[in-house]
MARLO-971303 format. One record per residue: x negated, z, y of N, C-alpha, C, O in turn; residue in three letters. Coordinates in pm, whole numbers, plus 50000, padded with zeros to 5 digits. Atoms other than C-alpha are relative to their C-alpha. Layout:
REM residues N
SITE  n.xx  n.zz  n.yy ca.xx ca.zz ca.yy  c.xx  c.zz  c.yy  o.xx  o.zz  o.yy residuo
SITE     X     Z     Y     X     Z     Y     X     Z     Y     X     Z     Y     ALA
...
This chain:
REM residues 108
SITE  n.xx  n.zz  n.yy ca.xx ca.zz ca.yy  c.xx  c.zz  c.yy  o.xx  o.zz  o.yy residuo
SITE 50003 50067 50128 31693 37607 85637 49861 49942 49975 49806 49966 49867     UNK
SITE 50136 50095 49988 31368 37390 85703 49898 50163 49987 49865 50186 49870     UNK
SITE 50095 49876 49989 31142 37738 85760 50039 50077 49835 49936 50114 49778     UNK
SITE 50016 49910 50100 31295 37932 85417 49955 49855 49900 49853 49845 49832     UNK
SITE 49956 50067 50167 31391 37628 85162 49923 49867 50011 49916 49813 49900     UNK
SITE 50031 50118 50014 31212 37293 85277 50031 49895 50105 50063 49915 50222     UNK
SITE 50005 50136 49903 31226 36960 85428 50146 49932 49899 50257 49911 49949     UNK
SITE 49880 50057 50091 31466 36815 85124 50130 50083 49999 50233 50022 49968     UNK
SITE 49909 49906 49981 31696 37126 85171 50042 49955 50139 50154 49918 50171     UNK
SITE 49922 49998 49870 31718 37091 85510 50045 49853 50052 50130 49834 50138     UNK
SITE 49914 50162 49975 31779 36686 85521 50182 50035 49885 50291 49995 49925     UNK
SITE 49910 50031 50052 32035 36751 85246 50150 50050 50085 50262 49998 50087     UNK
SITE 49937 49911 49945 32186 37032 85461 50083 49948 50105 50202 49972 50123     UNK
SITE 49973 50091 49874 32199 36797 85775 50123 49901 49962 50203 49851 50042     UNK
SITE 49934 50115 50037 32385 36570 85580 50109 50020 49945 50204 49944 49966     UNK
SITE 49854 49949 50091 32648 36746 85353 50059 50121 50039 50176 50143 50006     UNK
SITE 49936 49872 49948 32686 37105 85532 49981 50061 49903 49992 50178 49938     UNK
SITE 49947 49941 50070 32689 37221 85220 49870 50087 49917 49798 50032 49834     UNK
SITE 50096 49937 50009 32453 37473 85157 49926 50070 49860 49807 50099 49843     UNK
SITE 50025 50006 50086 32482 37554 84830 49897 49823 49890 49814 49814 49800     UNK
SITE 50076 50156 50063 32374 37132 84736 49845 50059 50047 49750 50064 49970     UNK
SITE 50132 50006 49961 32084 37227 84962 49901 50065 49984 49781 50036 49982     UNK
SITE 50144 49908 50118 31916 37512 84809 49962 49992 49867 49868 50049 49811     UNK
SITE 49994 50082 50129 31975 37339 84497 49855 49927 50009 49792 49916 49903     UNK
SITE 50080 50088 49977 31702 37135 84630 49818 50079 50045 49706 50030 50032     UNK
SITE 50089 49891 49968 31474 37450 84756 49849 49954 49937 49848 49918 49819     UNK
SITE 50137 49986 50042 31054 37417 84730 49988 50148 50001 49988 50227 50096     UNK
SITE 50056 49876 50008 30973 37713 84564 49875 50069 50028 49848 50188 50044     UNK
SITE 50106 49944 49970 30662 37714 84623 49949 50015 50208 49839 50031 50261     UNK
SITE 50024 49980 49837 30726 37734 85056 50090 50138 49994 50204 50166 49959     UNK
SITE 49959 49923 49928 30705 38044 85192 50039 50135 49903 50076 50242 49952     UNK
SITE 49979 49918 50101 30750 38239 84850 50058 50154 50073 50175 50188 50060     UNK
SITE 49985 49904 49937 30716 38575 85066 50121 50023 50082 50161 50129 50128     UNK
SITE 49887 49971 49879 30994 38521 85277 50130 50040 49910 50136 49998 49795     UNK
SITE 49878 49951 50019 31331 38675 85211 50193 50002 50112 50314 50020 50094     UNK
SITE 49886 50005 49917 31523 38632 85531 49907 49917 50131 49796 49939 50181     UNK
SITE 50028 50065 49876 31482 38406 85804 50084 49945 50140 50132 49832 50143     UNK
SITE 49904 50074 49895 31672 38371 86161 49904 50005 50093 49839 50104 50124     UNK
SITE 50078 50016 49943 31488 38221 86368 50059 49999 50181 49994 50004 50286     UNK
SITE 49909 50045 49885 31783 38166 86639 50077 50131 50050 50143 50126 50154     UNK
SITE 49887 49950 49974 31962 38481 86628 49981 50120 50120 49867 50141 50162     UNK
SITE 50015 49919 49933 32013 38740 86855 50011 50147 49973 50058 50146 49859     UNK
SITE 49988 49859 50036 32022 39155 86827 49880 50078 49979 49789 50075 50062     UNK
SITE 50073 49932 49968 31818 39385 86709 49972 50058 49839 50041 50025 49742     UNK
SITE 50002 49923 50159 31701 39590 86385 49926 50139 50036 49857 50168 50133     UNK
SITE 50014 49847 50032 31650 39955 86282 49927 49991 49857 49965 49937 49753     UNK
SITE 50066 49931 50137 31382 40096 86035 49961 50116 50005 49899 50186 50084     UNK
SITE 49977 49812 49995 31439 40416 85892 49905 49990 49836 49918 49939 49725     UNK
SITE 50112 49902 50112 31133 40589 85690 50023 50114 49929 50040 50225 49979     UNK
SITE 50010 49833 50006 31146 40834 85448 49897 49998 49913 49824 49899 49921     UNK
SITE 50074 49976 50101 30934 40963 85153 50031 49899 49889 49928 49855 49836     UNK
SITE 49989 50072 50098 31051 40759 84913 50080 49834 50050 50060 49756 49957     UNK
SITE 49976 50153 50001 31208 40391 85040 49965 49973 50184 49963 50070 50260     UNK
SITE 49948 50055 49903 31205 40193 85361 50124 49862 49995 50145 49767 49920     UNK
SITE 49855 50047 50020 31549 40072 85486 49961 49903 50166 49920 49974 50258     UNK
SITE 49958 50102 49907 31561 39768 85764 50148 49954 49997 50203 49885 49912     UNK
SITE 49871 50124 49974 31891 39654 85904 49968 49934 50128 49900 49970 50223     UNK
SITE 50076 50075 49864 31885 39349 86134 50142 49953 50003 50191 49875 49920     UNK
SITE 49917 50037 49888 32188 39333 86378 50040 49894 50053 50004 49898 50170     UNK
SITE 49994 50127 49938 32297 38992 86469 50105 49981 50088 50214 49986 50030     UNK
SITE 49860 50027 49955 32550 38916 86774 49993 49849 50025 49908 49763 50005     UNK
SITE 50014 50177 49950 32668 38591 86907 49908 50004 50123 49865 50106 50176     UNK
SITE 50098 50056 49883 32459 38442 87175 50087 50033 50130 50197 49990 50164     UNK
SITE 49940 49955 49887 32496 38638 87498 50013 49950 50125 49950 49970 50228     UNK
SITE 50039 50087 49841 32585 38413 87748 50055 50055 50109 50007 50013 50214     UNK
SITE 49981 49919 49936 32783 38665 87935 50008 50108 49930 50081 50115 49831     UNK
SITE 49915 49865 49961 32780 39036 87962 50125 50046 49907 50238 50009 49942     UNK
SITE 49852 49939 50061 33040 39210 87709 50027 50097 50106 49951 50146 50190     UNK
SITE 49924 49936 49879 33313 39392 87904 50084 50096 49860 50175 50170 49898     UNK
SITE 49902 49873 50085 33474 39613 87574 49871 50072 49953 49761 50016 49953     UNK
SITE 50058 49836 49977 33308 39973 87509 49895 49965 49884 49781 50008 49902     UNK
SITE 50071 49970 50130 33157 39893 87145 49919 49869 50023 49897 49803 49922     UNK
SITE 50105 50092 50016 32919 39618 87283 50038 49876 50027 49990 49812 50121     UNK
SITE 49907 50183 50057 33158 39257 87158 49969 50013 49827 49943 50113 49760     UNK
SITE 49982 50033 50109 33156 39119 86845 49855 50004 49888 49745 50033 49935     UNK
SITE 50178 50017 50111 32842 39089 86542 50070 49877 49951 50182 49829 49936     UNK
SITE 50002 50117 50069 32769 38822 86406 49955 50005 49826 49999 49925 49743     UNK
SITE 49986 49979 50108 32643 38963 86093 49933 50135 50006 49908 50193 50112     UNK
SITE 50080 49899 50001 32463 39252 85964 49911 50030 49840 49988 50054 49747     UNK
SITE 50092 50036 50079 32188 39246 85701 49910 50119 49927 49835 50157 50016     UNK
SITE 50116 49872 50021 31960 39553 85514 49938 49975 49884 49984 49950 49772     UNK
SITE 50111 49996 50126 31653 39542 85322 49968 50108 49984 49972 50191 50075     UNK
SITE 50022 49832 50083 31563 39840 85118 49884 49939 49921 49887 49830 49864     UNK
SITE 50114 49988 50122 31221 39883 84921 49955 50147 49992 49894 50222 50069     UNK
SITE 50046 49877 50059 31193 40166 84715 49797 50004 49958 49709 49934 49910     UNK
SITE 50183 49945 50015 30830 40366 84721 49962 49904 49858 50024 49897 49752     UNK
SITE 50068 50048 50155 30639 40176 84451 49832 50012 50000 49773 50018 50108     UNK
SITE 50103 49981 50031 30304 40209 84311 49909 49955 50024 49919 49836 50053     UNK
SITE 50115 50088 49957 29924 40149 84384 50000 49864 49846 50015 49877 49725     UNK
SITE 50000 50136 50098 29907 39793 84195 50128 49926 49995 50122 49805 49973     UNK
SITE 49891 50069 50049 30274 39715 84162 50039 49917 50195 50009 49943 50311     UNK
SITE 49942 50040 49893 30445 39497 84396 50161 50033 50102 50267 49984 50065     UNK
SITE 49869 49971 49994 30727 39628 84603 50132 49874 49992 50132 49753 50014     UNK
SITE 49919 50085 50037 31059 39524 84512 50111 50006 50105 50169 50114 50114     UNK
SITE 49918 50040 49864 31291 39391 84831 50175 50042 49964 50204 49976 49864     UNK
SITE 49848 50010 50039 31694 39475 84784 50029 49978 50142 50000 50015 50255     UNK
SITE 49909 50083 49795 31903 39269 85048 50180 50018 49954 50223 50006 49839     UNK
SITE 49912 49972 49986 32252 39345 85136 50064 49945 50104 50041 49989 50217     UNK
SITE 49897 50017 49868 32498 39182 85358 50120 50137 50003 50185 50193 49914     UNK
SITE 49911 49877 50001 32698 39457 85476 50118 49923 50112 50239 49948 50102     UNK
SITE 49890 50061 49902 32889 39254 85757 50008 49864 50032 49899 49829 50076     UNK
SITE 49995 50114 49958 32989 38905 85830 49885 49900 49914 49845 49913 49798     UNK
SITE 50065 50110 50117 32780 38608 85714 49893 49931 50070 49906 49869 50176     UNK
SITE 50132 50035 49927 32415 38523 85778 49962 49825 50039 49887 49772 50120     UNK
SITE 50008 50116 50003 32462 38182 85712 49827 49944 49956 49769 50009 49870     UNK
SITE 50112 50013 50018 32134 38042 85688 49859 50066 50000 49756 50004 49975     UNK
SITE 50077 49915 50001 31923 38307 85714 49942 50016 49890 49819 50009 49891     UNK
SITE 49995 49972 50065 31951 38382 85391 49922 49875 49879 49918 49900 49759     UNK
């Protein structure tokens, strides 16, 4: 919260849980560039190139304090993909974000 939205976001956050009050409160002008931030989480991400977009997904599980013991890994914690379609010399590319699984919570 403190790294995407602020210092006033993230006291409000501390204080009410409630995350919607606290981006209410967001400095727009910190960090403009950013789009996703976990600074805590664990997993992994995939970027797939082609001619025309790049696609990032970023993998999140719970915190591995032991060893999973079932076949497909354990559980996710969320799962996340940015897409930017090819764009032009001068223009700025344009970011598309997608939760595809579970909930980033603050990341976002």
């Amino acid at each position: 919260m403190l790294l995407k939205h602020g210092v006033r976001s993230a006291l409000e956050y501390a204080k009410s849980f409630d995350i919607d009050r606290a981006k209410a409160l967001r400095n727009p002008e910190l960090a403009p560039h950013l789009e996703f931030v976990d600074a805590g989480g664990h997993g992994y991400a995939t970027v797939r190139l082609s001619s025309d977009e790049m696609r990032t997904e970023f993998v999140c599980i719970p915190r591995p304090i032991a060893r999973s013991t079932q076949p497909d890994g354990g559980p996710l914690r969320y799962r996340v993909v940015h897409t930017a379609k090819l764009w032009a010399p001068g223009e700025r590319p344009k970011l598309e974000q997608q939760v595809v699984e579970g909930d980033p919570g603050l990341a976002i």
